[in-house]
C-alpha positions in Angstrom: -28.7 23.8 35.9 -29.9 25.0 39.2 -27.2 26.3 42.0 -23.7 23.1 41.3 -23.6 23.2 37.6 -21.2 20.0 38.9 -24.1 17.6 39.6 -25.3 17.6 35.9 -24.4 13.9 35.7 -21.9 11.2 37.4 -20.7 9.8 33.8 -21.3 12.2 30.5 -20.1 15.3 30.2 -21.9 18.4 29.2 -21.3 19.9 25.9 -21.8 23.5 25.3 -22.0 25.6 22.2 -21.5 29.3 23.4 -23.5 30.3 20.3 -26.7 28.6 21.9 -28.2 31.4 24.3 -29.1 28.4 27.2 -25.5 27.2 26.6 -24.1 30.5 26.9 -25.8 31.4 30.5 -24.9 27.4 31.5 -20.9 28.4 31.0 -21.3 32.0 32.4 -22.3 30.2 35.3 -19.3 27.6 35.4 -17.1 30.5 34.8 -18.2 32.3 37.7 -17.8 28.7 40.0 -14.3 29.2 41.6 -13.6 25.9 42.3 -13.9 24.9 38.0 -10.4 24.7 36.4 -10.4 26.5 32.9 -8.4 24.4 29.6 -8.7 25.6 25.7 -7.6 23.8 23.9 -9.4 25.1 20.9 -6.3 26.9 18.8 -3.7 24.1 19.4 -5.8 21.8 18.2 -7.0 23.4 15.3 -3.7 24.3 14.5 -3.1 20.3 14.4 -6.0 19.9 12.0 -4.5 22.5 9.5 -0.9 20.6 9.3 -2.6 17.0 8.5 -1.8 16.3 5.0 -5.2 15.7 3.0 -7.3 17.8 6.0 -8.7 20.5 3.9 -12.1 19.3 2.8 -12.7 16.4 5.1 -15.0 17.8 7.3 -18.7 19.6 7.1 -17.7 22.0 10.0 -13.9 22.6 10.5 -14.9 26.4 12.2 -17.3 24.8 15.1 -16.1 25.1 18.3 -17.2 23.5 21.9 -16.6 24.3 25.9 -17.1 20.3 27.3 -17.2 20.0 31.0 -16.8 17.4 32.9 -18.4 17.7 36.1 -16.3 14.8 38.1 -13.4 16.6 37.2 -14.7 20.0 37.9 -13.1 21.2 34.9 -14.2 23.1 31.4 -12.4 22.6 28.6 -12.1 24.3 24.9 -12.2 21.9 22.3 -13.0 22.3 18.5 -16.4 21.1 17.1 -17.1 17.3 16.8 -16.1 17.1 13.1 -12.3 18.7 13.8 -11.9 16.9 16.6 -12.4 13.4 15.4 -10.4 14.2 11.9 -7.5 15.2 13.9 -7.7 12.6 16.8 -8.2 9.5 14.4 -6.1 10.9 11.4 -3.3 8.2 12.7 -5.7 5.3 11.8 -5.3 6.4 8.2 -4.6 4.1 5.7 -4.9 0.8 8.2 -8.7 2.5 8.4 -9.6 4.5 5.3 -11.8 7.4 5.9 -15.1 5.9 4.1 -14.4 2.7 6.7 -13.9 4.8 9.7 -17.4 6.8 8.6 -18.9 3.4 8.0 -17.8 2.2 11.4 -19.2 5.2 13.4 -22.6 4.2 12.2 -22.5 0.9 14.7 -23.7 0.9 18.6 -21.9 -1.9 20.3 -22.8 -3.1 23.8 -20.8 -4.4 26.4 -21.6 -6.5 29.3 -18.9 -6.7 32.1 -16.9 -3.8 32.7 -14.1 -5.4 34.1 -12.4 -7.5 31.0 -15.1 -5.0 29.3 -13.4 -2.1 30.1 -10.4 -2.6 28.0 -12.6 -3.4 24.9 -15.3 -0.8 25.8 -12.2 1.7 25.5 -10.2 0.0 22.8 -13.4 0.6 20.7 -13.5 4.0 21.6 -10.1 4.7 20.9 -9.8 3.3 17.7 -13.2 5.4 16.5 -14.6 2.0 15.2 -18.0 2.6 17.5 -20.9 5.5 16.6 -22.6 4.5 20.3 -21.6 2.5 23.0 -23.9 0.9 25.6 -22.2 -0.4 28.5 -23.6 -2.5 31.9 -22.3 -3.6 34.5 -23.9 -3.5 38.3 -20.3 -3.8 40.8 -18.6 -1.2 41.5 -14.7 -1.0 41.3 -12.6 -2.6 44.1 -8.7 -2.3 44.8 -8.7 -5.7 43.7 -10.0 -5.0 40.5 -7.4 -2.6 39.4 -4.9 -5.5 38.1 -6.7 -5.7 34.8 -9.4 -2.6 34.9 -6.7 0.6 34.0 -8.6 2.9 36.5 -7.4 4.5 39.9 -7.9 4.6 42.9 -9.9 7.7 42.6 -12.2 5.1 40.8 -12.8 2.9 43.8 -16.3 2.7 45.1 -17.5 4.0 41.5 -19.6 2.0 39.6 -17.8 -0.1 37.1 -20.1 1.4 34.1 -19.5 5.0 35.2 -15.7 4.0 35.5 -15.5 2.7 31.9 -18.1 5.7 30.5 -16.2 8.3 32.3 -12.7 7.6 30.7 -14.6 7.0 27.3 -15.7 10.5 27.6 -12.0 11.7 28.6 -10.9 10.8 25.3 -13.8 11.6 23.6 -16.5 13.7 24.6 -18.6 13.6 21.3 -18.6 9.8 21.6 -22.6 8.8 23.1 -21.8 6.3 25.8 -25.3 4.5 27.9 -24.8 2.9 31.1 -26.9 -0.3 32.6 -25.5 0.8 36.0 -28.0 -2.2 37.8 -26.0 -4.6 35.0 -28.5 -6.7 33.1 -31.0 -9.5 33.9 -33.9 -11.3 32.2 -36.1 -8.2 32.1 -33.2 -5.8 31.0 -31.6 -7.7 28.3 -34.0 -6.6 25.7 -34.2 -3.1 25.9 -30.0 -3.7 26.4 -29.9 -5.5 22.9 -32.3 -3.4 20.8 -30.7 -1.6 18.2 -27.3 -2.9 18.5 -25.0 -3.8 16.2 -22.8 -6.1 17.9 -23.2 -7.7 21.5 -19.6 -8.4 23.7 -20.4 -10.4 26.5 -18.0 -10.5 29.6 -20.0 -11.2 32.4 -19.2 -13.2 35.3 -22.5 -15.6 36.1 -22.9 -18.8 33.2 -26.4 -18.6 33.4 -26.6 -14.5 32.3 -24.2 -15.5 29.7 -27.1 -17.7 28.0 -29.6 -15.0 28.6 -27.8 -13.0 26.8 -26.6 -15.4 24.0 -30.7 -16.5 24.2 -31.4 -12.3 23.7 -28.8 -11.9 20.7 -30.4 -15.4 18.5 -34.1 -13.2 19.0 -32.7 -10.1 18.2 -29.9 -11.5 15.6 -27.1 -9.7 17.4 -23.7 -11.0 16.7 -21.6 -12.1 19.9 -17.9 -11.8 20.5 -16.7 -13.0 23.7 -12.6 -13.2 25.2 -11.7 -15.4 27.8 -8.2 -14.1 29.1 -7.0 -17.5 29.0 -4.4 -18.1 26.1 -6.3 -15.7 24.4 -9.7 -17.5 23.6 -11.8 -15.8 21.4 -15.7 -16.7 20.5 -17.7 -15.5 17.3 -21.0 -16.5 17.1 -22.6 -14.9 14.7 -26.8 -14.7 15.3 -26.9 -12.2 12.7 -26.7 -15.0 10.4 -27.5 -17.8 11.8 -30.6 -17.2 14.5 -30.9 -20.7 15.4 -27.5 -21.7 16.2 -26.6 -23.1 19.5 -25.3 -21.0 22.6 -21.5 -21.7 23.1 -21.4 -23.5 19.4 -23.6 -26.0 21.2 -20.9 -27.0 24.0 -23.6 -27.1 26.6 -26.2 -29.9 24.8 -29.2 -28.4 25.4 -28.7 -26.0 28.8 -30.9 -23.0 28.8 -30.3 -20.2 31.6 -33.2 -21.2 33.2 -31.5 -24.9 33.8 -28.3 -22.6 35.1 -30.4 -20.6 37.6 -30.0 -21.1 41.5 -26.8 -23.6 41.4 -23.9 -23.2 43.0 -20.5 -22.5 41.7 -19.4 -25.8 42.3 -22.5 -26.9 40.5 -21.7 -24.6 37.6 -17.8 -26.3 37.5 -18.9 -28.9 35.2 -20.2 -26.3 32.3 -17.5 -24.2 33.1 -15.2 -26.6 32.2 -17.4 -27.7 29.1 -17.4 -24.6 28.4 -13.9 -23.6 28.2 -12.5 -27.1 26.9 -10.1 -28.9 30.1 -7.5 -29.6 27.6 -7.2 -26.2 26.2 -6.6 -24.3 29.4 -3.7 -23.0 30.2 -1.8 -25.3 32.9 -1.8 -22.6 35.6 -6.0 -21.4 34.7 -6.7 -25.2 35.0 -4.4 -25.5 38.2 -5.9 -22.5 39.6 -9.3 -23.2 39.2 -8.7 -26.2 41.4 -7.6 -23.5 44.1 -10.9 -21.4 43.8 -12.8 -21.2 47.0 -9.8 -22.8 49.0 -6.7 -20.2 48.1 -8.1 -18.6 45.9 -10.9 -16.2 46.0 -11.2 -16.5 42.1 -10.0 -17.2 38.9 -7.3 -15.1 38.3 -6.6 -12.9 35.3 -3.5 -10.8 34.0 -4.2 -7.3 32.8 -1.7 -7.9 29.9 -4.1 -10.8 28.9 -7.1 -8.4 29.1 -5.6 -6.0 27.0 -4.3 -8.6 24.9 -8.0 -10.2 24.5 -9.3 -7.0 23.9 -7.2 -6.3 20.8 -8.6 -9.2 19.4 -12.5 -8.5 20.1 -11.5 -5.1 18.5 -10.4 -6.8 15.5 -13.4 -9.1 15.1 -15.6 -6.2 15.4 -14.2 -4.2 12.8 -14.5 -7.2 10.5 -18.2 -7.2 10.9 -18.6 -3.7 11.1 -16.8 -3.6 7.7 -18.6 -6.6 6.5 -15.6 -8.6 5.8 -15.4 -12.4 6.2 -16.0 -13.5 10.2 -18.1 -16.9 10.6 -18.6 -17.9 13.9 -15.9 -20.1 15.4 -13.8 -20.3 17.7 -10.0 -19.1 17.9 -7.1 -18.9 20.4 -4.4 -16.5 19.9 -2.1 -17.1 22.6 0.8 -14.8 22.5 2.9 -17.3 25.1 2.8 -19.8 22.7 3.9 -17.7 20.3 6.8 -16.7 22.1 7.9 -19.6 22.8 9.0 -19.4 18.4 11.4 -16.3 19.0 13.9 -16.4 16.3 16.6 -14.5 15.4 15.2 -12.3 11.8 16.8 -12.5 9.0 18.5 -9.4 8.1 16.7 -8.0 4.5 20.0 -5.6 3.2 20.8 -5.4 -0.2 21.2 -8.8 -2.1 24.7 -10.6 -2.4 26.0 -10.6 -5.9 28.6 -13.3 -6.9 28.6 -12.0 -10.6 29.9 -15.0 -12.9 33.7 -14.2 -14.9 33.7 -11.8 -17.8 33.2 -14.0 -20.8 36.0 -13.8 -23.3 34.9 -11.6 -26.1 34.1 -13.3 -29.9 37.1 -13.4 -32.2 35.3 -14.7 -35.4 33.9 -11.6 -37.9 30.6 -13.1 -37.3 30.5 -13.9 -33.8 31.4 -10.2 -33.5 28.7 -9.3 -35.6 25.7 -11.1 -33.3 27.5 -10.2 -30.2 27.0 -6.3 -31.3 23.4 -7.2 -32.4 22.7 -8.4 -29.2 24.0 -5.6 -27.4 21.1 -3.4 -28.5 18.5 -1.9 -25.8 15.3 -3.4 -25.7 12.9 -3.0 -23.1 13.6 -4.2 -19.5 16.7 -6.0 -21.6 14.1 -8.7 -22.4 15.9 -9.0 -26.0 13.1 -9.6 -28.0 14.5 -11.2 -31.1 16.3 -14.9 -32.4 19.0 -14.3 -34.1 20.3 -17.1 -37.2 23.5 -16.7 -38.8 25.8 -18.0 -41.3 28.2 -17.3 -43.9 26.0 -15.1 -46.1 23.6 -13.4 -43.4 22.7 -12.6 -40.1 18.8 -12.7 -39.8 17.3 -11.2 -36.8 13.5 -12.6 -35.9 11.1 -10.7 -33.8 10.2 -13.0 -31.3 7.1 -12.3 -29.6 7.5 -14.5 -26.5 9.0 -11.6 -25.2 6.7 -8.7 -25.4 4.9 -7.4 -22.5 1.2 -5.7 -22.1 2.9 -2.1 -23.1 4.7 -3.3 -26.1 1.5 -3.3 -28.2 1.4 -4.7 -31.8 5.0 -5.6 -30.8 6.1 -1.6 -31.2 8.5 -1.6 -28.9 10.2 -4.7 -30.1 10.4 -3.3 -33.5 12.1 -0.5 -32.0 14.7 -3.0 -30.6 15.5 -5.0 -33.4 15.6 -2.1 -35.5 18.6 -1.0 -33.3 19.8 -5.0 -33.1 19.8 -4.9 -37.0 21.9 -1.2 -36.8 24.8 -2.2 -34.4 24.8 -5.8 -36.4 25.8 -3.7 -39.4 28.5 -1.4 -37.8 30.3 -4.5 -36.4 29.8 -5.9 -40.3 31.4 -2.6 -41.4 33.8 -2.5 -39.3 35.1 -6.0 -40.3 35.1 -5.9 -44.0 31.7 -8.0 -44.0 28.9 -5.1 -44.6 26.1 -6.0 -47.1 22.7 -4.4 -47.9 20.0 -5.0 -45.5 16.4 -4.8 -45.5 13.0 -5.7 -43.0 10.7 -8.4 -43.6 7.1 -8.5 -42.3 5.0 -11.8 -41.5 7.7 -13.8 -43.7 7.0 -17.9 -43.0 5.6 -16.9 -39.8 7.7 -14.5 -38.4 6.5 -11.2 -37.5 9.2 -9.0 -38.4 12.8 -10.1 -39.3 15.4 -8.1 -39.9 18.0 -8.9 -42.4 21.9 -8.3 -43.1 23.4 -9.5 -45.8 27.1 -10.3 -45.3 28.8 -9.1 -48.2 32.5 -7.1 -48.4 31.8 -3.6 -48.3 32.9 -1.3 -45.6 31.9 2.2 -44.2 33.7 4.5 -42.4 30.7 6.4 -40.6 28.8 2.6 -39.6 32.3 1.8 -38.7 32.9 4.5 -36.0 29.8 3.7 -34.3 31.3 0.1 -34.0 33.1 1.2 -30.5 30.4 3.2 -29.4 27.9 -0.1 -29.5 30.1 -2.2 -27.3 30.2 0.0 -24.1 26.9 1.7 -24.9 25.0 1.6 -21.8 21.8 2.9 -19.5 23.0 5.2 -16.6 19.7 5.8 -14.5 21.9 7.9 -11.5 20.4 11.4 -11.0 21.9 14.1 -13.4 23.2 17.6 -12.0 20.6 19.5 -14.0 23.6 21.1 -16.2 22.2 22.6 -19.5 22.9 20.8 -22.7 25.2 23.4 -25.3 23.2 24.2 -28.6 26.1 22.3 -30.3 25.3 18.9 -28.7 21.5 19.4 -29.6 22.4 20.2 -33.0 24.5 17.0 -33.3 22.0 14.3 -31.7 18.9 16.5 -34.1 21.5 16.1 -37.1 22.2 11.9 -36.4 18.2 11.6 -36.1 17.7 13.4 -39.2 19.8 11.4 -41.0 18.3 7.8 -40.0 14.9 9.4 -41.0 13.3 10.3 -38.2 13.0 13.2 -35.8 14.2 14.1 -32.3 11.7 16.8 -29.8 13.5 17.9 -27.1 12.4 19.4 -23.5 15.1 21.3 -22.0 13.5 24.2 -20.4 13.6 23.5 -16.5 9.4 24.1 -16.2 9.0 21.5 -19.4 11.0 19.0 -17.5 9.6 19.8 -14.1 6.0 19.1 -15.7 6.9 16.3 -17.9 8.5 14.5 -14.8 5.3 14.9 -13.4 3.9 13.3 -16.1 5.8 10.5 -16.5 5.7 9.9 -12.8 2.1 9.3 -12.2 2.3 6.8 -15.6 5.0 5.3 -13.4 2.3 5.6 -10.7 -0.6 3.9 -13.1 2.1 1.2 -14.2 2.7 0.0 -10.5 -1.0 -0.1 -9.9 -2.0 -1.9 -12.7 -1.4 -6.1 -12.0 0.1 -6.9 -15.3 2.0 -3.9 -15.7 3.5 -4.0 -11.9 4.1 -7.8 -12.7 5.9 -7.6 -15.8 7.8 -4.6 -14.6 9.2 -7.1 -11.3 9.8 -9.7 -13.8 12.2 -7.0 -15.6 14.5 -6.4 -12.3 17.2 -9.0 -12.1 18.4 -10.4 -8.5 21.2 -12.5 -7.9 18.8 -15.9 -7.9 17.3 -15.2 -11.2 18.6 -15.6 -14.9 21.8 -13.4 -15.5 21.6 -13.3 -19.0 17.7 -11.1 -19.1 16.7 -8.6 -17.7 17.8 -5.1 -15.9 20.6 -6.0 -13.4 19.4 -4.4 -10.3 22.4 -2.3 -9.0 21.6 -0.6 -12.7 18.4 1.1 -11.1 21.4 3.2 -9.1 18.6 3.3 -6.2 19.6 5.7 -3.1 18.8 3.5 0.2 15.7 5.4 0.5 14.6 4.8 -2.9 15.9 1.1 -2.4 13.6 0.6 1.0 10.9 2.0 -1.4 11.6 -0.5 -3.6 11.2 -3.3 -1.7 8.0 -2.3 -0.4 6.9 -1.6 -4.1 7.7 -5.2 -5.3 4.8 -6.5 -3.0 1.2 -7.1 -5.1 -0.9 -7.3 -1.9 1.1 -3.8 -1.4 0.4 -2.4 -4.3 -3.8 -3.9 -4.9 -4.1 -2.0 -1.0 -2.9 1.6 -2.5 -5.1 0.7 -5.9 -8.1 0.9 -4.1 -7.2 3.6 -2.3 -6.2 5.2 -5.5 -3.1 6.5 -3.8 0.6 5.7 -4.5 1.5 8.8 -5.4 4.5 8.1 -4.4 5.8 5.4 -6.8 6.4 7.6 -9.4 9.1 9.3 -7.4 12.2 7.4 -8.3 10.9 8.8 -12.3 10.1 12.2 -11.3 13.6 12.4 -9.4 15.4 11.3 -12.4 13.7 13.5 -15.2 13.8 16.6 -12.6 17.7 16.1 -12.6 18.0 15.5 -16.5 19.9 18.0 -18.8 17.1 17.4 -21.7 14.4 14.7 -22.0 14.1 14.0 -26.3 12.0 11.3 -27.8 12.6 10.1 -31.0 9.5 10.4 -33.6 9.2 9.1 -37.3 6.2 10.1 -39.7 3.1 8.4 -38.9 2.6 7.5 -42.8 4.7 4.2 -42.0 2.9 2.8 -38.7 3.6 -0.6 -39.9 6.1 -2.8 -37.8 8.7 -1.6 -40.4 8.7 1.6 -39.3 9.4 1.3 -36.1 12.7 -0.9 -37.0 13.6 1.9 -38.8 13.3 4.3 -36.2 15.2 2.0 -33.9 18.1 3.1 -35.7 17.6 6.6 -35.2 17.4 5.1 -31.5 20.5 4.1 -31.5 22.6 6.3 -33.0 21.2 9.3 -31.3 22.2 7.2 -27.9 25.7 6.4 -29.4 25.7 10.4 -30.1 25.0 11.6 -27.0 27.3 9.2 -24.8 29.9 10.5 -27.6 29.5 13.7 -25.6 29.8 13.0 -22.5 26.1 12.3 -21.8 24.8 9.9 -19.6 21.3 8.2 -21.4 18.3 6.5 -19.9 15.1 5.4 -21.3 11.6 7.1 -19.9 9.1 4.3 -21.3 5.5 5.8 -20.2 2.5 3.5 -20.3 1.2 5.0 -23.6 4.0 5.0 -25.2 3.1 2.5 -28.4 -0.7 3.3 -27.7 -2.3 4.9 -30.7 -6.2 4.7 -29.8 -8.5 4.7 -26.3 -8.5 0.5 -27.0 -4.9 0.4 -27.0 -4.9 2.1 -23.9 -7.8 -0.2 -22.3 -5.7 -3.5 -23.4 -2.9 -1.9 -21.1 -4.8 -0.9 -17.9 -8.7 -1.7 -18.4 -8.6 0.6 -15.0 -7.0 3.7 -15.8 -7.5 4.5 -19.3 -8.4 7.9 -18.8 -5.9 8.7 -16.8 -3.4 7.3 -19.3 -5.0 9.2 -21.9 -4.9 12.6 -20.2 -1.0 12.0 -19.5 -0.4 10.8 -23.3 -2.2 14.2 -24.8 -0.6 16.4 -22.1 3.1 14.9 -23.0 2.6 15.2 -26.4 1.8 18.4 -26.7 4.6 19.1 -24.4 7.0 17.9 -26.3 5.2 18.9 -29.7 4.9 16.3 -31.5 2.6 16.5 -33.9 -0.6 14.5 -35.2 1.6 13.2 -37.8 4.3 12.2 -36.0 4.7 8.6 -33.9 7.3 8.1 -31.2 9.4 5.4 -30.9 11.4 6.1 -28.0 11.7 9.1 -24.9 15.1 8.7 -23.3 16.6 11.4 -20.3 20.2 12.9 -21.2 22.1 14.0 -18.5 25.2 14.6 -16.9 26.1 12.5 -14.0 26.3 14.0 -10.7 29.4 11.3 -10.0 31.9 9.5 -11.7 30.8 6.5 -11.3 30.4 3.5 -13.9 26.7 2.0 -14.7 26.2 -1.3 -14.1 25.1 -3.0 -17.5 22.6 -5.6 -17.7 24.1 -9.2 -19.0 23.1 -10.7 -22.6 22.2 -14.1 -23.5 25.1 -15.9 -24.9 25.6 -16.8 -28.6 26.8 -20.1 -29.7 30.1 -19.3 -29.2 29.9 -16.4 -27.7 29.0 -14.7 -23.9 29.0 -10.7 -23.6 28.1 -8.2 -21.5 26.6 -4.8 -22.6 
C-alpha cells in the first residue's frame, strides 16, 4: 500500500479480510493512520440478520466478516461478509423479488452511459440488488448546475461524474463490482464498453454517440433501454432479439453516426425532434427547446423526472433480467397526466346489507315438512337436493349440479340429504304425518333419492328434535377453550350410536393444537388450489349475490383483521403469486384460530362395509342429531371440512388438487390417526364444539324458498 493507505483508488473501496495475512498488515496500517475514522458495524448487523424471519439457511457464509475502507472518506468500517450483508440489506425486496429472482438478477452486468440521468438508474439498480456488475461512463465532471437532478453534493463538484455515481454505489454497497469509463465512450471504446453485458442504458448527451452505441448493441446483441425525462418516455429496443432492427425503431430513415458527426446543434434539431416526436413533447420541453442557445443554456430537466424515469428503466430491466415479456417499443408513462385523474377512492368497509323481511313461516303439515328438510346443513349451504312433494310423500333428489371438486362421488351431498331426509321426518312426526322411509340409488336417473312416506304415525323422540331443526345453526365465532363434561360427551357418543354410526372425539388441548394445524394448512392447500379457492368464493354470500345459497358472510364471524385477510384472500392473481411461492401459510389461520379455541373437535364415522352413496345418507343422520345434541347443551357447532375429507384413494386426492396430492395425503393419514379412526371406519363429517366466548347470535345462511314457502335457517 506504500506510505497513504488513502490513495488506493478515487472510486472502489478496499475490502479487507483480517484472516488474510496481506490484509491483516493493510488494516494494521490504517489503524495506526490518525486521521482514519473507525465504524463496526459487524454485531448490529448481524444481529439484524438473525431476527429476519426465514434467515437461517439462506446464505453459504453467515460467520464471514469484512473491514471495507473507503479511502475518499478516510474511514474503515466493520461490516459482515458479502453473503450476510446482502440477505439482510435486500430482505425488504422479498416477496415483490423472490430470492431465486434476486440470485438470478445478480448474475447480469448492466452498463450505463451518461451519469447525469444515469446516475439515478445506475443507483436505482444497485439499490434494488437487480445488477451482479455495473459498468458505468461518463467523461464530465459534476457541476453546481448539475446537482438539480444528479443527488450528489457539493463535495462532489469537480469529481468526475463516473467516480460520483461509482462512489455512492459503493456507499451502499461495497461488495457490489462497479467499472468506470471515466474518458466516457467513443467509436474505439464502445466495444470493449459493450462486451459482456447484459443490458446497455444509454443517456448520453451527443445524437450521433447515441447511434454508435445503438450500432455497438445490434453487433453485440445488447438490449437498450433509454428514458427521456420528458413525460416519462421510455425506449426498448431489444438487439438481443432482433440484431437487424433499426436504431430509434427506425425514426431516423437511414442516419448512421457517421452522417451525425461534425454538425452543429442546430443541425442536429431536426433529428432531435424526429427523434423525440414534436407532438408528444411536453408543451413546456417543446417551448423550451425553442429557448436553447438564446435563454437557455440547455434543455432543461426536473430531478423528480429523473428519478421518475429511472423507476421505469429499473422496471424494464428486471423484466429482461427475469426473462419476462419486454418487446421493444416505445412507452410514455407520464405521471402529470396521470394526475390530472385524481379521484376521490372509494372507501372498501364492510359490505351494506339490506336483508329482505322474514318470510312468514309454512302453516300447511307439508309445507312444514320441506321447510325442515331444507333447513339441513350441506356444504357451503349449496343445498344439494330437489325436493317433490305431495299428499303421500316427500322425495328428496340428490342433485348433482351442486357438488363441488371436494364432494367426490357426491359424498358429501349424501351426507346432506341424509340429514334433509332426517329433519323432513321429525317435522312429519311432529305433525301426525310420519311414515317409513327408505334411500334409493340411481332410480330413473337420479343418483340418490331419499324418500318419506307420509303416513299417520307419530314419535315422541323424532318429535323433540322437531324444535331443535328450526333454529339449528353454524356458529364459526372463537370458543373460550372450556372443557366439554364427560356427561355431554357421553350424550352426543350415545345419539351417534343410536343412528348407526360412530363419533371420535379430540379434546385433549395438544390433539386440538395439532389437528388445527392440520386442518389449517388443508385450509392452506384449498386456497391455493384454483378450483378449490373458486368454489370456496363462490360459497361466501355478499349482499349482490343470490340470498337464498350460500354461507351469509357476517356468518364467517371474521375479526377486522381476519376480515382485511379476507379480502386480500378472495383475489386469484393473489392467491396463483403465493402458489408459486408455495407460501400462504397464513390462510389457514382463520381454521387454526377456530379449532385452537374449540372445546372438542368429533367427526362422525360409519363402517366402511357400506361406502355406497347410501351410507353416507345414513350417516347424515347421525350428522344431524349429534348437532341437534350438542346445541341441546349449550354448544355452539361448526363444520371443519378438510380437503380429503370424501377422498378414499391417492386418485381421489389428485382429482381434488392435481398439485398437492402429497401434501393432502400426509394431512389425511396424520388426522386420522389423530383422531383414531380406524381402517374400517369412513367419516362423514368433522364439526368444532365449542362454547362461545360471547353472547352473541349467529347469523344463519338463507334457504331457497318452497312453493309456498320462504325460510330462514
Amino acid at each position: 500500500m506504500g506510505d497513504d493507505p488513502a490513495r488506493v483508488s478515487d472510486h472502489r473501496p478496499l475490502i479487507l479480510d483480517e484472516a488474510d495475512p496481506a490484509h491483516a498488515r493493510t488494516l494494521a496500517e490504517l489503524r495506526d493512520l490518525p486521521h482514519i475514522e473507525h465504524i463496526d458495524l459487524r454485531e448490529p448487523l448481524r444481529a439484524e440478520f438473525d431476527r429476519l424471519a426465514g434467515a437461517a439457511g439462506s446464505v453459504a457464509d453467515p460467520d464471514a466478516q469484512r473491514w471495507i475502507y473507503y479511502p475518499w472518506r478516510r474511514a474503515l468500517v466493520g461490516l459482515p461478509g458479502p453473503d450476510v450483508f446482502r440477505a439482510v440489506r435486500l430482505d425488504r425486496n422479498r416477496n415483490k423479488l423472490t430470492r431465486a429472482e434476486q440470485d438470478r438478477l445478480a448474475t447480469s452486468t448492466i452498463g450505463v452511459v451518461g451519469q447525469s440521468v444515469g446516475h439515478a438508474i445506475a443507483y436505482l439498480l444497485a439499490l434494488e440488488g437487480v445488477v451482479g456488475t455495473l459498468r458505468l461512463a461518463d467523461l464530465d465532471d459534476i457541476e453546481l448546475s448539475n446537482l438539480n437532478r444528479v443527488p450528489g453534493t457539493v463535495f462532489d463538484i469537480g469529481v468526475n461524474k463516473a467516480v460520483v455515481t461509482a462512489r455512492k454505489i459503493a456507499e451502499l454497497d461495497p461488495y457490489l463490482p462497479v467499472e468506470i469509463f471515466e474518458t466516457g465512450l467513443d467509436a474505439d471504446s464502445v466495444d470493449a464498453f459493450l462486451a459482456g453485458l447484459s443490458i446497455v442504458v444509454e443517456e448520453c448527451d451527443s445524437l450521433d454517440m447515441k447511434l454508435v452505441i445503438r450500432e455497438a448493441a445490434a453487433t453485440h446483441r445488447v438490449p437498450l433501454l433509454m428514458e427521456t425525462s420528458d413525460r416519462g418516455l421510455l425506449d426498448v429496443e431489444r438487439f438481443d432479439l432482433e440484431p437487424d432492427r433499426e436504431p430509434f425503431h427506425g425514426l431516423l430513415g437511414g442516419v448512421r453516426a457517421a452522417d451525425l458527426r461534425g454538425l452543429s446543434a442546430q443541425d442536429k434539431a431536426p433529428f432531435v425532434v424526429r427523434l423525440l416526436g414534436a407532438r408528444g413533447l411536453s408543451a413546456r420541453m417543446a417551448a423550451s427547446m425553442v429557448e436553447v442557445g438564446e435563454t437557455l443554456s440547455s434543455w432543461p430537466q426536473l430531478g423528480s423526472d429523473v428519478m421518475h424515469g429511472a423507476a421505469s428503466v429499473v422496471a424494464a430491466a428486471r423484466r429482461i433480467g427475469l426473462g419476462r415479456k419486454l418487446p421493444s417499443g416505445r412507452i410514455r408513462i407520464d405521471v402529470d397526466d396521470c394526475l390530472d385523474d385524481l379521484a376521490e377512492p372509494v372507501p372498501e368497509g364492510e359490505p351494506v346489507w339490506d336483508d329482505p323481511p322474514e318470510p312468514a313461516p309454512a302453516v300447511d303439515p307439508i309445507g312444514a315438512i320441506m321447510t325442515a328438510a331444507q333447513r339441513a346443513p350441506s356444504g357451503g349451504n349449496s343445498q344439494p337436493w330437489r325436493l317433490r312433494a305431495d299428499a303421500c310423500a316427500l322425495r328428496i333428489e340428490l342433485a348433482p349440479e351442486a357438488s363441488s371438486a371436494m364432494d367426490i362421488g357426491f359424498r358429501g351431498s349424501a351426507v346432506a340429504l341424509g340429514a334433509a331426509l332426517y329433519n323432513a321426518r321429525t317435522a312429519a312426526a311432529a305433525h301426525g304425518l310420519l311414515g317409513p322411509h327408505r334411500f334409493v340409488e340411481q332410480d330413473a336417473g337420479v343418483v340418490l333419492t331419499g324418500v318419506l312416506t307420509l303416513g299417520d304415525g307419530d314419535d315422541p323422540v323424532l318429535a323433540a328434535d322437531y324444535p331443535a331443526v328450526l333454529t339449528r345453526a353454524t356458529d364459526r365465532a372463537p370458543g373460550t377453550g372450556a372443557a366439554i363434561p364427560d356427561a355431554v360427551l357421553a350424550a352426543l357418543n350415545a345419539v351417534a350410536v343410536d343412528s348407526g354410526a360412530n363419533l371420535r372425539a379430540l379434546t385433549d388441548r395438544d390433539d386440538l393444537a395439532l389437528a388445527a394445524t392440520l386442518c389449517g394448512e388443508s385450509d392452506r392447500v384449498r386456497y391455493l388450489t384454483p378450483r378449490t379457492h373458486a368454489e370456496m368464493m363462490d360459497e361466501v354470500r355478499w349482499p349482490e349475490d343470490d340470498p337464498d345459497v350460500g354461507i351469509d358472510a357476517r356468518g364467517l364471524a371474521l375479526t377486522p383483521k381476519e376480515w382485511a385477510g379476507f379480502e386480500i384472500a378472495r383475489r386469484a392473481d393473489v392467491m396463483a403469486q403465493l402458489r408459486s411461492w408455495d407460501g400462504g401459510a397464513a390462510l389457514g389461520a382463520y381454521t387454526r384460530d377456530r379449532v385452537r379455541t374449540g372445546s372438542a373437535l368429533v367427526a362422525v364415522t360409519f363402517g366402511a362395509a357400506d361406502s355406497r352413496l347410501e351410507g353416507y345418507a345414513r350417516a347424515g343422520t347421525a350428522v344431524s342429531r349429534v348437532w341437534i345434541e350438542a346445541q341441546r347443551h349449550g354448544l355452539a357447532v361448526q363444520p371443519i371440512s378438510p380437503m380429503y375429507l370424501y377422498a378414499r384413494s391417492s386418485g381421489e386426492l389428485a382429482a381434488i388438487s392435481p398439485d398437492y396430492v402429497d401434501t393432502l395425503a400426509s394431512l389425511q393419514s396424520r388426522f386420522l390417526n389423530l383422531l383414531g379412526v380406524p381402517g374400517h371406519e369412513i367419516m362423514a363429517l368433522v364439526l368444532r364444539l365449542s362454547y362461545p366466548a360471547a353472547d352473541t347470535a349467529p347469523v344463519r345462511s338463507r334457504r331457497r324458498p318452497l312453493p309456498g314457502v320462504d325460510s330462514r335457517s
